[in-house]
Every structure is written in C-alpha cells, then in structure tokens.
N, CA and C of each residue as an Amber inpcrd file, in Angstrom:
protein
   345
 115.5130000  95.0710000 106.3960000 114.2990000  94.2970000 106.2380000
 114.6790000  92.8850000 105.8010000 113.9670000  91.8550000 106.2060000
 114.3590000  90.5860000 106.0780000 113.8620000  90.2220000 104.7440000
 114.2020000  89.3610000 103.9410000 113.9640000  88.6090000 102.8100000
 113.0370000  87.8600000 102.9260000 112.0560000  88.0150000 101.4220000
 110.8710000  87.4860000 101.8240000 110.6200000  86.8000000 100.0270000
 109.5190000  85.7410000 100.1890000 109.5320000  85.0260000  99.0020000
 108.0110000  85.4740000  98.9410000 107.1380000  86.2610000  97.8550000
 105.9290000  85.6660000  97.7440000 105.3340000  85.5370000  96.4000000
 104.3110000  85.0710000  96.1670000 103.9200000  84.9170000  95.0630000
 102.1110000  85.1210000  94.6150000 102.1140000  85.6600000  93.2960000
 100.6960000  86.3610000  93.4890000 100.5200000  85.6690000  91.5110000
  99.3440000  85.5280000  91.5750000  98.9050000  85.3040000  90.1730000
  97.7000000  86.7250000  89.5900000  98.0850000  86.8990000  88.7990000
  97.3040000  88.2460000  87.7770000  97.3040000  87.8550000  86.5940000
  95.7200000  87.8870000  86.1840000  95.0450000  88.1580000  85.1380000
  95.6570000  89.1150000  84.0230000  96.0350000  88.8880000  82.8220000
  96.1170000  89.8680000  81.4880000  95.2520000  90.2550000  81.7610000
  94.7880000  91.3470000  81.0350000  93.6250000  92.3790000  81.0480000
  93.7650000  92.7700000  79.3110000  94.9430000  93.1840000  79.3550000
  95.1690000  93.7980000  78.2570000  94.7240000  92.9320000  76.7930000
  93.4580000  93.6530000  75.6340000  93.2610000  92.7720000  74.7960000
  94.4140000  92.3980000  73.6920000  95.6080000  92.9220000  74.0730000
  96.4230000  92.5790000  73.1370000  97.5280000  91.5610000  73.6810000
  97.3380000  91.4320000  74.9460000  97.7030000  90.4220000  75.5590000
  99.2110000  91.3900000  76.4750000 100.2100000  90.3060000  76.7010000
 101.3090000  90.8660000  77.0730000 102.3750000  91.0670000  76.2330000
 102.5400000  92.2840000  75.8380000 103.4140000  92.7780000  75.1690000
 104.3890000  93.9950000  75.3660000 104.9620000  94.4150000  74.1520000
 106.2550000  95.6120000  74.5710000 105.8160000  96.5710000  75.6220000
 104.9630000  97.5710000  75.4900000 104.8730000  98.5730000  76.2290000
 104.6780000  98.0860000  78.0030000 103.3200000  97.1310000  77.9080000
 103.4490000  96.5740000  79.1960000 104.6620000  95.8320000  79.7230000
 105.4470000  95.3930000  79.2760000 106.7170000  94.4810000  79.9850000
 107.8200000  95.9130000  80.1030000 107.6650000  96.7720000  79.2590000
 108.2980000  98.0590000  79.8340000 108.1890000  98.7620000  80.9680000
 106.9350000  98.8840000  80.9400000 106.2710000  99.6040000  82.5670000
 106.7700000  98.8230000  83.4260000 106.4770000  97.3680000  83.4080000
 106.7340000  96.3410000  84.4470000 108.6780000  96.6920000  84.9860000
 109.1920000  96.5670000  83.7300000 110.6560000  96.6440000  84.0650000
 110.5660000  98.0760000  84.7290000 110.0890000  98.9320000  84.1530000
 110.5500000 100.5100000  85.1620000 110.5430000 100.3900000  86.1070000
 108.7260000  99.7300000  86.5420000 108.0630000  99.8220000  88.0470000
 109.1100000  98.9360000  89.0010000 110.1780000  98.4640000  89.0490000
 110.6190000  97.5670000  89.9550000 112.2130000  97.6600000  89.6070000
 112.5060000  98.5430000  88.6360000 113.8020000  99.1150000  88.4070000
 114.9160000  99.0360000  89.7320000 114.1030000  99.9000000  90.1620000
 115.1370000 100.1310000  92.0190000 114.7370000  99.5750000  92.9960000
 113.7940000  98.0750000  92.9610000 113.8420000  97.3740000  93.7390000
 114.4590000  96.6340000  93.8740000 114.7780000  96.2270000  95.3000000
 115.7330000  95.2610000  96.0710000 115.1860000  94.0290000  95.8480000
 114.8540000  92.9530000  94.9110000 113.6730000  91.9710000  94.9300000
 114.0040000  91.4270000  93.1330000 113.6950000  89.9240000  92.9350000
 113.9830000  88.9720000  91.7090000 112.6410000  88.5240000  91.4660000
 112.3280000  88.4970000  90.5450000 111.0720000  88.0520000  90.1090000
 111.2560000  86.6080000  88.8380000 110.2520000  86.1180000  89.0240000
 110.0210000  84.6880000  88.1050000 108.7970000  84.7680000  87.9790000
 108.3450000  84.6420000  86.0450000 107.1470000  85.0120000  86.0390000
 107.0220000  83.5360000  85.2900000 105.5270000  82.8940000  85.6490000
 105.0430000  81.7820000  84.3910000 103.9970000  81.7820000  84.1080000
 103.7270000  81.1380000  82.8480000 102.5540000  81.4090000  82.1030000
 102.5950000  80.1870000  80.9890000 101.1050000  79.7080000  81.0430000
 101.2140000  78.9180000  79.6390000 102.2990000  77.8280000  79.6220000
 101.9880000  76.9700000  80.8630000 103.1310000  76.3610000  81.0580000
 104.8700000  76.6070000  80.4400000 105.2060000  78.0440000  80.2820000
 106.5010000  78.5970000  80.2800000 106.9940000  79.3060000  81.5860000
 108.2810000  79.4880000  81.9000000 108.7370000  80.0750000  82.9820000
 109.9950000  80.8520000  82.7390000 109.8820000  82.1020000  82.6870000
 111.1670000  83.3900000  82.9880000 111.3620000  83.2650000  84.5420000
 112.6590000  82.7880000  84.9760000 113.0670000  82.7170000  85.9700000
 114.7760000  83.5380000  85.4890000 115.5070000  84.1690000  86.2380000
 116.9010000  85.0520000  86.2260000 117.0960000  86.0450000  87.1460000
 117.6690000  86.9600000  86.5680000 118.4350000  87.9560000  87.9720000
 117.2920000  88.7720000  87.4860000 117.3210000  89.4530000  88.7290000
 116.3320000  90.9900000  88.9080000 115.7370000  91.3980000  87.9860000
 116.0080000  91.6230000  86.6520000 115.1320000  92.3230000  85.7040000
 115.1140000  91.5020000  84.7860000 115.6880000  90.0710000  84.2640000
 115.4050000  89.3940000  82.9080000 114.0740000  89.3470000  83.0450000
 113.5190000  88.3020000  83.5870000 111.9790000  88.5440000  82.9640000
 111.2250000  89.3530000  82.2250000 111.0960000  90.2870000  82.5020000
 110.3120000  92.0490000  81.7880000 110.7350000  92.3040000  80.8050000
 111.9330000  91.8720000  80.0430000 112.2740000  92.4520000  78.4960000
 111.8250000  90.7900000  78.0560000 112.0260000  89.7740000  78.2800000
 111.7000000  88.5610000  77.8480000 110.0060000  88.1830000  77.8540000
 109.1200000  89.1040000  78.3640000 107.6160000  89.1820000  78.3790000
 107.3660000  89.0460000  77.1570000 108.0960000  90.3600000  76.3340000
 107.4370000  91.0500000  75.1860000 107.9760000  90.0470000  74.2120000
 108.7780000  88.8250000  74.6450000 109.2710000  88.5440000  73.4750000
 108.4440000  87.1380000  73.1490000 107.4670000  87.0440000  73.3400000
 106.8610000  86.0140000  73.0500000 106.5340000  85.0250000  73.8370000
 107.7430000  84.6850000  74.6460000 108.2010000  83.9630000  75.6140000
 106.8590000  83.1440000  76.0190000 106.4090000  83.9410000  76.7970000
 105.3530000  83.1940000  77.9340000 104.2570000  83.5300000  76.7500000
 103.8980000  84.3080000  75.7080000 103.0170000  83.7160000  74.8770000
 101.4320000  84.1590000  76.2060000 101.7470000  85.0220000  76.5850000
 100.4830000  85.2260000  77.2100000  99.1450000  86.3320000  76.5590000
  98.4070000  85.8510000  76.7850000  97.5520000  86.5780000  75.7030000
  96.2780000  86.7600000  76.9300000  95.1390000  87.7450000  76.1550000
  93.6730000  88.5420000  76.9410000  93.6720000  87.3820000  78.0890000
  92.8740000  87.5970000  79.3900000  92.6640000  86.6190000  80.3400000
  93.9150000  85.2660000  80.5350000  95.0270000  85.2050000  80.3200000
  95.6990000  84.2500000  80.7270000  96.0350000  84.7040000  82.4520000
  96.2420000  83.8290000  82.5830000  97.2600000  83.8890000  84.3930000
  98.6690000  83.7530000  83.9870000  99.3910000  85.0870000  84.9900000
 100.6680000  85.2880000  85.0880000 101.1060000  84.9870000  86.6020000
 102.0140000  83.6130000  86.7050000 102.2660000  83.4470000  87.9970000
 103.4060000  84.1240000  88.9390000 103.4100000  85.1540000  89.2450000
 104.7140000  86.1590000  89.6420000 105.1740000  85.8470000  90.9100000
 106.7680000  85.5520000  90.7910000 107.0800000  84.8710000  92.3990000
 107.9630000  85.9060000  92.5790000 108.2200000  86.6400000  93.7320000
 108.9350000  87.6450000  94.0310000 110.1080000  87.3850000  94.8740000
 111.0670000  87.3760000  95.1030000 112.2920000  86.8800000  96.3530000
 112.6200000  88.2940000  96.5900000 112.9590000  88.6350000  97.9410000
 114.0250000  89.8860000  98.5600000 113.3170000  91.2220000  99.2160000
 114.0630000  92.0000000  99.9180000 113.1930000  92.9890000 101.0800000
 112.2410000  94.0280000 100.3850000 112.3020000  93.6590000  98.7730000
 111.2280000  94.4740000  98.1330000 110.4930000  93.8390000  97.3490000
 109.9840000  92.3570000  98.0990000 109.1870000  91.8970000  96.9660000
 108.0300000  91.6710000  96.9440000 107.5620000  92.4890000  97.8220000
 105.7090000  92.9570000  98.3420000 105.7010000  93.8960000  97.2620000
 106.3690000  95.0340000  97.5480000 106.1220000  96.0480000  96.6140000
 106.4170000  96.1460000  95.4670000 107.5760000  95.0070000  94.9850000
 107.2630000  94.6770000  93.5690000 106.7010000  94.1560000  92.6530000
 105.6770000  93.1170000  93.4710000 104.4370000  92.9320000  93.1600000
 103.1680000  93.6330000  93.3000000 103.1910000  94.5220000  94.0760000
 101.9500000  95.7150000  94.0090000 102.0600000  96.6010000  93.0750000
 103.7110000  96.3840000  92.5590000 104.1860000  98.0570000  91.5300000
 103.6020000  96.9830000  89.8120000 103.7190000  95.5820000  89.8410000
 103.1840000  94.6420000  88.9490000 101.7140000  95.2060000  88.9590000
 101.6030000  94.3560000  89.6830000  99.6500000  94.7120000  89.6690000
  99.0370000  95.9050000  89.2570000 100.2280000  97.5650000  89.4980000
  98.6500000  98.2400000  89.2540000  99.4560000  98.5930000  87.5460000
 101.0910000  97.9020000  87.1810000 100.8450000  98.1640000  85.7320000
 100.3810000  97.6620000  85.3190000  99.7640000  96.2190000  85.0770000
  99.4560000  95.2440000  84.7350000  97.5700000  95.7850000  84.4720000
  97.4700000  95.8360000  85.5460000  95.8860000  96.4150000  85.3670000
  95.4940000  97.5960000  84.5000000  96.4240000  98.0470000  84.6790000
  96.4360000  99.6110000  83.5650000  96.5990000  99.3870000  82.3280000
  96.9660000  98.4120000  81.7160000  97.3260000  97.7250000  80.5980000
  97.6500000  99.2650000  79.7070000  98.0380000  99.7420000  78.8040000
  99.0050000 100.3940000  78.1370000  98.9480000 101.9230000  78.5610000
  97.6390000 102.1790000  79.1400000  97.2100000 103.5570000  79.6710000
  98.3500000 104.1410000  80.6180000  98.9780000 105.0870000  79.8300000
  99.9780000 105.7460000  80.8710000  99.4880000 106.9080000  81.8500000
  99.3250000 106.4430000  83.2380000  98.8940000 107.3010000  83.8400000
  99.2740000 108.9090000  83.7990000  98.0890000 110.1940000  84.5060000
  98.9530000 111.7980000  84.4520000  99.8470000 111.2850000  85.5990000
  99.5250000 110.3680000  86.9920000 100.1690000 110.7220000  87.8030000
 100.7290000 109.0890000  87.8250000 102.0140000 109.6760000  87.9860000
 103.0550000 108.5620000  87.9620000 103.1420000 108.0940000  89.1960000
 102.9540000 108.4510000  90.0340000 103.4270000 108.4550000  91.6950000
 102.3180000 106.8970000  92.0510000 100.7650000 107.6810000  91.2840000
  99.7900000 106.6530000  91.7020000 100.3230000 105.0910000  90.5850000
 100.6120000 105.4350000  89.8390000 101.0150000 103.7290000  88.8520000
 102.3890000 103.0740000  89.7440000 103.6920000 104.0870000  89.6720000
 104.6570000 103.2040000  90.2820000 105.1400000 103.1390000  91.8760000
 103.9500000 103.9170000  92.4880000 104.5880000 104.2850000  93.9180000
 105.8610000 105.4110000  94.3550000 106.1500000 105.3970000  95.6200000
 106.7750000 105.9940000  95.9620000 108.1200000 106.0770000  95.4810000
 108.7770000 104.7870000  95.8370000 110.0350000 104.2960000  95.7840000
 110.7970000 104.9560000  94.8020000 110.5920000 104.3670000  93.5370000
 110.9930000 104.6380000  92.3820000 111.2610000 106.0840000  91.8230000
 109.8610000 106.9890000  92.5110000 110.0940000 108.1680000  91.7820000
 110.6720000 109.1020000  92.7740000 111.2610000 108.7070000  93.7620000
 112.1520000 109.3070000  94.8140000 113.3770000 109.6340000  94.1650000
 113.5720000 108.1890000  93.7930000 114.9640000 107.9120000  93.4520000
 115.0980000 108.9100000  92.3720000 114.3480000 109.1540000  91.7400000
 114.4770000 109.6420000  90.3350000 114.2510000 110.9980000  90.4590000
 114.0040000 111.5900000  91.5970000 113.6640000 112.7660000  91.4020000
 112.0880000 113.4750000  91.5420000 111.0700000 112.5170000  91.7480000
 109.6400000 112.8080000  92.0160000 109.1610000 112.8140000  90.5500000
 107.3300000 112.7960000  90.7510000 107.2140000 112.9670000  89.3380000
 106.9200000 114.0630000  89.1360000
C-alpha cells in the first residue's frame, strides 16, 4: 500500500481533558500500525517517530483540555486507520469498551490474538 499523509482535527470530549488513560488507549490503538503521527494543540506540537506523541499527551504537553481541537497528522500505509483507531478512542473518552474489537478495530487485535 502506498504512503499516504492525512490529517483530521478532533474535539476533546473528555471533561477532564486529555490525559493518562486516554493517551494510553491512543498509544495501544495504533501500536501495530505502519503510520507516524503529529499531534497539535494550543498552539503546541508533538511531532517524532511512531509512538512519541501518546505518552507526551498525558504529560501536559499540548495542555489540552474539555472542547479543545487536536490537530492529528498521520504519514504511512496505515494512516487512515490510525486515525479512525484515534477517533473512536478519543470519543470514548475513558470508557473502556466490553468489546475491544469495536474501540480498536481489527488490526491490532489480530496481532494480539483477538479479543
């Protein structure tokens, strides 16, 4: 699959804003994707290899809080779906789904064994 750049902006939801548990999910959901992400917010920007961003969420960093915009730019042959695997943690804000399959997709829980 060819390499692809895109970029999607999402709403916090969460009233506690963006923090540990959510930047956890985020890092799982895109664990075994082929795809780099750069997230900004609040005029700050996490830009690095494949997974810095998602532990650097929780750390204050982007300072994103209830209703801010998170600008997520995705690079590489999985970076549709690592922005769809964003979006539905992101929307779920800390609620851990029963079914895992529906929060992180297919991909991931292949690899791992199903849920």
């Amino acid at each position: 699959m060819a390499s692809a750049t895109i970029r999607a902006t999402i709403r916090v939801t969460d009233p506690h804003g963006l923090h540990t548990r959510p930047a956890a999910f985020c890092l799982w959901a895109v664990l075994d994707l082929d795809a780099c992400f750069t997230v900004s917010a609040n005029g700050r920007t996490i830009t690095g290899s494949r997974l810095l961003p998602f532990p650097a969420l929780s750390c204050g960093v982007l300072r994103a809080r209830q209703g801010d915009e998170l600008t997520i730019t995705a690079t590489g042959p999985d970076a549709e779906e690592g922005l769809e695997a964003i979006r539905r943690v992101l929307a779920a804000g800390t609620r851990f789904p029963d079914n895992r399959r529906d929060y992180w997709g297919t991909k991931n829980l292949n690899k791992r064994g199903g849920a």
